[in-house]
N, C-alpha and C positions, 0 to 999 in steps of 0.2 A: 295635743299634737298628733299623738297616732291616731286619732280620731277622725282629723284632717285627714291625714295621710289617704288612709282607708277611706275615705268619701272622694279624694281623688282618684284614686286606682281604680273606686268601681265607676266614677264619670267616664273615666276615657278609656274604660276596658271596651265597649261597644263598638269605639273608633276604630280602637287596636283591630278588633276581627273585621269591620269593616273595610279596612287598609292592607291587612294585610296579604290578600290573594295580588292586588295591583301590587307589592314588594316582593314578591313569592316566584309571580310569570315569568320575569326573563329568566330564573333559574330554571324553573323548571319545562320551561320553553326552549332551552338549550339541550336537555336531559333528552326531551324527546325528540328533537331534531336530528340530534347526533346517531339515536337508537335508528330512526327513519335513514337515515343518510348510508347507515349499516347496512340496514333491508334493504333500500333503493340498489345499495350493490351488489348485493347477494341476487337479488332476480333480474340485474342486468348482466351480471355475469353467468347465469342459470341456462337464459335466453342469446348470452354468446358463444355460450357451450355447442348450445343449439344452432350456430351457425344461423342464426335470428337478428342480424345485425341490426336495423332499423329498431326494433324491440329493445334491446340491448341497450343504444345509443339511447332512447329515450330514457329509461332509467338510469342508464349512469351519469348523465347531464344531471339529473336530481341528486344522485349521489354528490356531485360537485360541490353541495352547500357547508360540507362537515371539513373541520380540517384532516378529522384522522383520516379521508377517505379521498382526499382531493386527490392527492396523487397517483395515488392507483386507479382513479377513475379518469382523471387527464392520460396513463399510458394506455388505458385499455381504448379509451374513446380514439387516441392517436392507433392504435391495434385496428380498429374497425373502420379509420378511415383509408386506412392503409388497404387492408382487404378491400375494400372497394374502389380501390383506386384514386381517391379522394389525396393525392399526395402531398398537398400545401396545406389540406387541413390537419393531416396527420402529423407533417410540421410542427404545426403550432400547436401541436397536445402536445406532444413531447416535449419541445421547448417550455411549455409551462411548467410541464415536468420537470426541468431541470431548475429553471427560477427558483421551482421551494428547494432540492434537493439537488446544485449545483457535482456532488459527489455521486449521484447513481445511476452507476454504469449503464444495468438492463438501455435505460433512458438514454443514456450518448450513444450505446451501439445504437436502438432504434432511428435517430436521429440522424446521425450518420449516414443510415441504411438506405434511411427515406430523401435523403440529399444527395445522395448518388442519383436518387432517382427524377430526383428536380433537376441534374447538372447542376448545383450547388457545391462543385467539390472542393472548393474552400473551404466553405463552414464544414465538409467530412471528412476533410483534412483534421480541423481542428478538435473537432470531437472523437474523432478513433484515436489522435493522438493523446487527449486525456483519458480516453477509456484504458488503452497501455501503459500509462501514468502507473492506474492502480491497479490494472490485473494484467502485471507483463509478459505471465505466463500464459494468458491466453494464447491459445494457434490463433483463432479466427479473426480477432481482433489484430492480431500482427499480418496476418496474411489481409485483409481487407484495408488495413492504413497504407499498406505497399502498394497496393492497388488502386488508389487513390494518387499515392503517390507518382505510379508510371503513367495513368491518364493523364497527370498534370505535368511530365515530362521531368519530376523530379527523380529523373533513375537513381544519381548517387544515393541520393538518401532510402532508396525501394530496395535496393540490394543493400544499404548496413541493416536496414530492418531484418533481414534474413539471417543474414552476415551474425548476427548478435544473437540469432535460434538455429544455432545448427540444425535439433532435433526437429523444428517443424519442416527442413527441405528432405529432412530422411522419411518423415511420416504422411508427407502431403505432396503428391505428383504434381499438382499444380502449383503450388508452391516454389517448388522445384522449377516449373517451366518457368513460372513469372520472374523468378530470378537470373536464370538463364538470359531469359528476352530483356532486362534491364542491363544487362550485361553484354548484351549484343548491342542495345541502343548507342552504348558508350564505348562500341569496338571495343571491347576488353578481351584480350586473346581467353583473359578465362572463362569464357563462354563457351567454347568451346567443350571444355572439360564437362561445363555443367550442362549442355544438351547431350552431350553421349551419356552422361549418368541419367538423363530420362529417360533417352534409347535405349539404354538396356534394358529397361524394363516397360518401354511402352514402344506404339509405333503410329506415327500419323505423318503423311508424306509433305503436309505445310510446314510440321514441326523436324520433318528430316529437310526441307529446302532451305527451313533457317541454317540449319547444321552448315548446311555447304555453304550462306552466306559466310557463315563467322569461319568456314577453315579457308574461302575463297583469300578474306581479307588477310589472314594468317598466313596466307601463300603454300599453303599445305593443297597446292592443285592437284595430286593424284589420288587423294582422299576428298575434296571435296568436286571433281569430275564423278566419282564415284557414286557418292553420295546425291549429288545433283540428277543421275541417272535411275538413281531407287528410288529417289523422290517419283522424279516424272514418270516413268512405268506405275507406280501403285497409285498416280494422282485422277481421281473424275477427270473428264472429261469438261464438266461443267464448274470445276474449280474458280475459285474469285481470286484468292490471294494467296500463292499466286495462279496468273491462268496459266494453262499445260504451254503456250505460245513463250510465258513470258518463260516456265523452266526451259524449256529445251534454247534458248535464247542464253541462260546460263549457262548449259552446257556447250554454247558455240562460243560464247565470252571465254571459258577456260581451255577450251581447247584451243584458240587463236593466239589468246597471251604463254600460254605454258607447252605448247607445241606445237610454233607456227608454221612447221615445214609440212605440217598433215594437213591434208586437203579436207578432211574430215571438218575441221571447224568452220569454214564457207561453205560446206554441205548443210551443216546443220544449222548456220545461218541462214540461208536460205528457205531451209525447210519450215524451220520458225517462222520466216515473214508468210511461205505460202498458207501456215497454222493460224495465219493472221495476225501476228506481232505485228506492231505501227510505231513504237517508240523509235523513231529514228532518230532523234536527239542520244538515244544511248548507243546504237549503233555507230554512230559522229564519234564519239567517244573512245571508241577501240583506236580511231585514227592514232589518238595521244597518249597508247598505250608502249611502254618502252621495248615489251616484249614482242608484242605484234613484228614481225618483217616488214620491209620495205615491199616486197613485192606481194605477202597477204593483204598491204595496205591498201594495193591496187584494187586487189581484187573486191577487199570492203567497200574503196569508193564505188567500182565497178555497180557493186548492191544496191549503192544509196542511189544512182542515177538510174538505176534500170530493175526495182526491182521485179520479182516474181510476182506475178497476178496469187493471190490469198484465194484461200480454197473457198468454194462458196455452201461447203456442207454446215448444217448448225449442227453444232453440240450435243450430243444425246445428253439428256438429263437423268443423273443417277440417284437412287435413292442415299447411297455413301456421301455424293459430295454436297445432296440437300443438305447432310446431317452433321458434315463437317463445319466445324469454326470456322473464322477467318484466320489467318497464322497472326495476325500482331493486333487481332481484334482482343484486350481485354478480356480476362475471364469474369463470369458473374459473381459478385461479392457473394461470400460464406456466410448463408442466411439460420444456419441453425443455433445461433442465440440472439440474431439478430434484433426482428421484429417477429419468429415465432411463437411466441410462448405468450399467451398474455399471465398479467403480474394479476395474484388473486389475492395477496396477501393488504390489510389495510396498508402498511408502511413498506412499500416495496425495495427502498433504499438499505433497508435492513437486512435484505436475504439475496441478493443481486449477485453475480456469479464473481 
């Protein structure tokens, strides 16, 4: 019987080593793919150090094959399409990214970041709000969901997101603003409060006209004539929003409702239209003001039937009002964790801020 035995064992020992490299391959065909999949990332990341993108992107597309690598090679290739402007492709890296790793942050900020920049602000609604989910103490990611938020006209909710971090409106001026400006959208007298706490310590004459819109609407006219006056003195010349026609046109609005007996406020309407203000639908509008006099009324209609020939100088162009924002143009989302950094580590979800 063991005789048998041993005369089979050595028949089909020959098989056995015959067979056995075809039983062997996929292990060890995984071994080295995985090892490859490493390398492929390491020299596409070597080569995006190198600000080498095309390079970069070819290698880490190979990199894509391993699982430990997938994803950090889906954020970096969404990283590269981004640098180059490539915006819907950097989309969909990220978003892959998130498919395996539904929880990693790095990835929703990016994602986010890059959908602001498609006007997707839907879907950056809903990924800054998961990225605050789990890192609430983030500044950036609170200050850029709020921002998102007031593009999409959701003020209430852009001011509790501040409202719930005090410390980011003391540490971050624009924070600050963007708060303020939510808070002006919804006439909230505390607006008020919150652009003089930026005034103290900053100064720009778009963000001194809001001031006087929000003390205008407060009725606080002898601080917001004021203010409407600082504005328009420190404003270009070539100002957008607002233009110097439309401030001084503010300060004829406050002087006719809050001190109709001065001849001052039909001067300085007037002067506004020859500045070349046109809004005469807002002008119309003083008519149905309760403050206005009966006989400043006149003199309004007087304007709207005959006005002043507008000056025909253009605008000197300044380098200040190039360089100025718009006053209610959004500020640019907080990119310093955003899509800066690419993730180098195999498992990015691991070490994410």
């Amino acid at each position: 019987m063991n005789g048998m035995y041993t005369f089979l064992k050595l028949r089909f020992l020959p098989l056995l080593f015959f067979l056995s490299p075809l039983f062997s391959f996929p292990f060890f065909s995984c071994v080295s793919n995985a090892i490859s999949a490493e390398e492929y990332f390491a020299i596409g990341m070597a080569y995006f150090d190198m600000g080498k993108y095309a390079e970069a992107e070819a290698w880490l597309i190979k990199a894509r094959s391993a699982k430990k690598t997938v994803t950090a090679s889906d954020y970096n290739l969404g990283r590269i399409a981004f640098e180059t402007k490539r915006y819907e492709d950097a989309a969909r890296y990220f978003e892959r990214a998130l498919a395996k790793d539904a929880n990693n942050v790095q990835a929703l900020k990016a994602a986010a970041y890059v959908r602001i920049k498609t006007g997707e602000l839907d879907k950056a609604e809903a990924y800054y709000s998961r990225a605050l989910e789990l890192v609430p103490e983030s500044a950036d990611n609170g200050y850029n969901y709020a921002l998102v938020l007031y593009a999409l006209k959701k003020y209430d909710k852009a001011e509790e997101i501040f409202a719930r971090r005090p410390t980011v409106l003391q540490e971050n001026k624009d924070a600050l603003l963007l708060y303020a400006r939510a808070q002006k959208a919804q006439s909230k007298p505390e607006a008020v409060d919150s652009y003089a706490l930026w005034l103290a310590a900053n100064d720009d004459p778009q963000v001194r006209y809001e001031y006087g819109v929000c003390l205008e609407y407060t009725q606080l006219y002898a601080l917001a004539l004021e203010t409407y006056r600082a504005a328009y003195e420190a404003m270009p010349a070539d100002n957008k929003n607002p233009t110097k026609p439309e401030a001084r046109f503010a300060i004829a609005r406050v002087l006719l409702i809050a001190d109709s007996e001065n001849d001052e406020g039909i001067a300085e309407l007037e002067g506004a239209i020859m500045d070349g203000f046109a809004d005469f639908d807002a002008v119309k509008l003083l008519l149905t003001e309760d403050g206005v006099s009966e006989a400043r009324k006149a003199d309004i209609q007087r304007v709207i039937d005959n006005p002043p020939s507008p000056q025909r100088e253009e605008p000197a162009v300044t380098e200040t009002g190039a360089a100025l924002k718009s006053a209610e143009q959004p500020l640019e989302p907080a990119a310093s964790e955003a899509v800066a950094a690419p993730v180098n580590e195999a498992e990015p979800s691991e070490k994410t801020p």
